[in-house]
C-alpha positions in Angstrom: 32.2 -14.6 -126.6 29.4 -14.8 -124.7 26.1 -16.6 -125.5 24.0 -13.5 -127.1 26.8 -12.9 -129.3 27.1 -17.1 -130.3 23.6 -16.3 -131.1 24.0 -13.3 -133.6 27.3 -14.7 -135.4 25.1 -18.1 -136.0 21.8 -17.4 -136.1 20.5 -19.4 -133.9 18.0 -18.6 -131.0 19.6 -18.5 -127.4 16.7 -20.9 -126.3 17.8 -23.0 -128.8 21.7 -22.7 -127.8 20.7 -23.6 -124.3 18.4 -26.8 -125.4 21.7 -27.9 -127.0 23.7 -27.7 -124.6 21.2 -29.6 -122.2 20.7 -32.5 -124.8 24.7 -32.7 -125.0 24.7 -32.0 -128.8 26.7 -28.6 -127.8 29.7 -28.1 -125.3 28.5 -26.3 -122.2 30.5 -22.9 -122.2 33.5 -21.8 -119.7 31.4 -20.6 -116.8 33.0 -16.6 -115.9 30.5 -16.3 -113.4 27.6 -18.1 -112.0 25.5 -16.4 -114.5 27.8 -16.4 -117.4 29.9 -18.6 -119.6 31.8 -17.7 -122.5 32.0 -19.4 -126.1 34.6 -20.2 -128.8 35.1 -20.9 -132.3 34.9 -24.3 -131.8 31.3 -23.4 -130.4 30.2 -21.3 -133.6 31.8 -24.3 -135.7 29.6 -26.5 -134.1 26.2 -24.8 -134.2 27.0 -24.2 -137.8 27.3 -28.0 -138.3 24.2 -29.0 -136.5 22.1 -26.3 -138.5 23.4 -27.3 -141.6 22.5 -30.8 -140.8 18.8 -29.7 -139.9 18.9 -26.9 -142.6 20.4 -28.5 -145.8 20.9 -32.0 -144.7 16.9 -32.4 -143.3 17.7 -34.6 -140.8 15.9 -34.7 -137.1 17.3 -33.7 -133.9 17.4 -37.1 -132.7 19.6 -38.0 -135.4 22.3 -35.3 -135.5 22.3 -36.3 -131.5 23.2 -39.8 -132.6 25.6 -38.4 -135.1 27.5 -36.2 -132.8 27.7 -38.7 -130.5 29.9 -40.5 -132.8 31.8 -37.9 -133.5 32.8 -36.7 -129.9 33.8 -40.5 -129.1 37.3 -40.8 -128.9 37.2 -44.9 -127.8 36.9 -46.0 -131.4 38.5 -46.6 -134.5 38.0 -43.7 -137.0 36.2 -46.6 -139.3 33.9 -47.7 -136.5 33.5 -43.7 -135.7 32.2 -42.9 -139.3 30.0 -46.0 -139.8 28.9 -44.5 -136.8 28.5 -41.1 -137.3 27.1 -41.9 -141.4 24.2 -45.1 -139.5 21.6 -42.2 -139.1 22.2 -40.6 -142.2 21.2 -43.5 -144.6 16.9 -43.7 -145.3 15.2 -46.8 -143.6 13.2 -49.0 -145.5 9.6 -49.1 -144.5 8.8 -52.5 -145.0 5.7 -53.5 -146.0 6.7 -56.0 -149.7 6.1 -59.8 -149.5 9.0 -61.4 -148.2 9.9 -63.1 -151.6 9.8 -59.6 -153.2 12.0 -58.4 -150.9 14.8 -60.9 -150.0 15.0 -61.1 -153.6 16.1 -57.5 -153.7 18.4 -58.3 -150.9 20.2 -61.2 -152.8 20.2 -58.8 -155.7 22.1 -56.5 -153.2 24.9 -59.5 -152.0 25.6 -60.0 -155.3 26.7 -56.8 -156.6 28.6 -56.3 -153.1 29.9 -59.3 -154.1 30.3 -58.5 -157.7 31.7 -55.2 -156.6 34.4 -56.5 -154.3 33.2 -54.4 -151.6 34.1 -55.2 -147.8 30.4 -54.2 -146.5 28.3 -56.1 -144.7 24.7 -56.9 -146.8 22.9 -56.6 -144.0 23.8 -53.2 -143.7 21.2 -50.2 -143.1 22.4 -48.9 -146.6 22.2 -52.4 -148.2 18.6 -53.0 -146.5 17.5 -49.4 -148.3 18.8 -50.5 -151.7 16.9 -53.6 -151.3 13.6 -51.5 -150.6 14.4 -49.1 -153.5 14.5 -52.2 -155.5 11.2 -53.2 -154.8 9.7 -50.3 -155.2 11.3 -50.1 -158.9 9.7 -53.6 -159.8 6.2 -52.5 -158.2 6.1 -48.9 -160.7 7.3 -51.5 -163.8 11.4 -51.1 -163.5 12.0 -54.5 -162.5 14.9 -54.5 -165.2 16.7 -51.8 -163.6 18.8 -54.0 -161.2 19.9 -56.1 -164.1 20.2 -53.0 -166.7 22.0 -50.0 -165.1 22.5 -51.1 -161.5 26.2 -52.1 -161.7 27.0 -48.6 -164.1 25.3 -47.1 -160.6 27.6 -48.7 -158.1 30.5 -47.6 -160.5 29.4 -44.3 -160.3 29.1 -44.6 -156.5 32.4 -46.0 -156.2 34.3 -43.0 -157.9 32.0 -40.5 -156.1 33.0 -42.7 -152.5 36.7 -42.2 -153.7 36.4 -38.2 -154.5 35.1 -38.0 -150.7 37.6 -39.8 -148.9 40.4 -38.3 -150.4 39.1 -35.2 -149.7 38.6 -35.9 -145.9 41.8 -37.9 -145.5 43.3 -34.6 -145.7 42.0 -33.5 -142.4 44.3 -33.4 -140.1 43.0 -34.7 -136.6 40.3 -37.2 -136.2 37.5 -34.6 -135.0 38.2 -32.6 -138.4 37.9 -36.1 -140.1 34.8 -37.2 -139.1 33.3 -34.0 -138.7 34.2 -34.0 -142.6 32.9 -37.4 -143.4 29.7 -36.4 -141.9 29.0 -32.7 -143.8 30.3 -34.3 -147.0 27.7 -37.4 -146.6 25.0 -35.4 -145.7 25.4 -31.9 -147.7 27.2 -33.7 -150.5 24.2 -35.7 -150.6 22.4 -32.5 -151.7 25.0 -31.2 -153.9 25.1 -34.6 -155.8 21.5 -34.9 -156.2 21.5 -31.2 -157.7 24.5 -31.9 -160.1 22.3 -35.1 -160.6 19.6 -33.2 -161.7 21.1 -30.7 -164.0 23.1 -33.2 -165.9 19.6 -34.9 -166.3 18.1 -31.5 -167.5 21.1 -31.2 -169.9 20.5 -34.6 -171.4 17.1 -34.3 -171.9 17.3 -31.1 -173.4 20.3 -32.4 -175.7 18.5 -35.8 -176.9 14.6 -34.1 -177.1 15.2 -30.5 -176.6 16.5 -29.0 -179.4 18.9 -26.1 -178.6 16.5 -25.0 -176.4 18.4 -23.9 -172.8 16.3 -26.1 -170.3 15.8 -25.1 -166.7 
């Protein structure tokens, strides 16, 4: 197909195709002409992935860059490739806490890996984010959480880890598995934090609610 065309079927701008392909995010087309080049599937699959990443997954340009990056290496071992691909995708602490407050969260974080059996490094960008959230429970008066609920949390995490690597380890090539990986991360994110959501609204409204519907 040609460009116009890729445009209509995704809905994405020609500009935008074109500032794509210059930033290497999307494969330059099979030049027909000087003028022309023609596009695939495997074109359309890719715009739909980067706008679902910008779209539902609200990450920045720079960062689905870095993310395809990872997934169009083929040097690496598919667990290097997804820590790869998933680094961008997990929120950066801020900084700002004492340092006692903070490495205080993080040795709250080593020992449930620890506790957990986990083979993750605590000095992770994920473990780092944890720690921050941490802090920032104990400064709004939660300081308890770590020691009340965070372990039924990493359970929880655990099993919801499991769901989405079995569900990716049926992809068939290593593109397809990443690619996977990364949409299930990012948009399962979203889905999670939804289902999240209405199980809290369906708690509250069965403890305080009545049998009142909630919304």
């Amino acid at each position: 197909m040609r460009i116009g065309e890729l445009s209509r079927r995704t809905g994405v701008p020609v500009p935008t195709i074109k500032y794509y392909v210059r930033e290497g995010m999307l494969p330059a087309g099979q030049l027909t002409s000087p003028n022309q080049a023609s596009y695939d599937d495997a074109h359309e699959r890719r715009l739909r992935l980067i706008r679902a990443l910008l779209d539902v997954g609200g990450l920045k340009v720079a960062a689905i860059a870095e993310i395809l990056a990872a997934v169009d290496d083929p040097g690496r071992t598919v667990h290097d490739v997804l820590g790869e691909a998933t680094s961008p995708i997990v929120p950066r602490y801020p900084g700002g806490a004492p340092d006692g407050e903070l490495e205080a969260a993080r040795e709250d974080v080593r020992a449930l890996v620890k506790r957990c059996g986990w083979r993750v490094d605590s000095e992770a960008p994920a473990a780092e984010a944890l720690a921050g959230a941490l802090v920032a429970l104990g400064r709004v008066g939660h300081a308890a959480f770590a020691a009340e609920v965070l372990d039924d949390y990493a359970a929880a995490a655990e099993q919801v880890a499991r769901v989405d690597l079995a569900y990716v380890g049926r992809r068939a090539g290593l593109d397809d598995l990443v690619e996977s990986v990364v949409i299930g991360t990012v948009l399962g994110d979203a889905v999670f934090v939804s289902l999240r959501r209405l199980a809290h609204i369906d708690g509250s409204a069965r403890a305080f609610g009545g049998d009142k519907t909630a919304r």
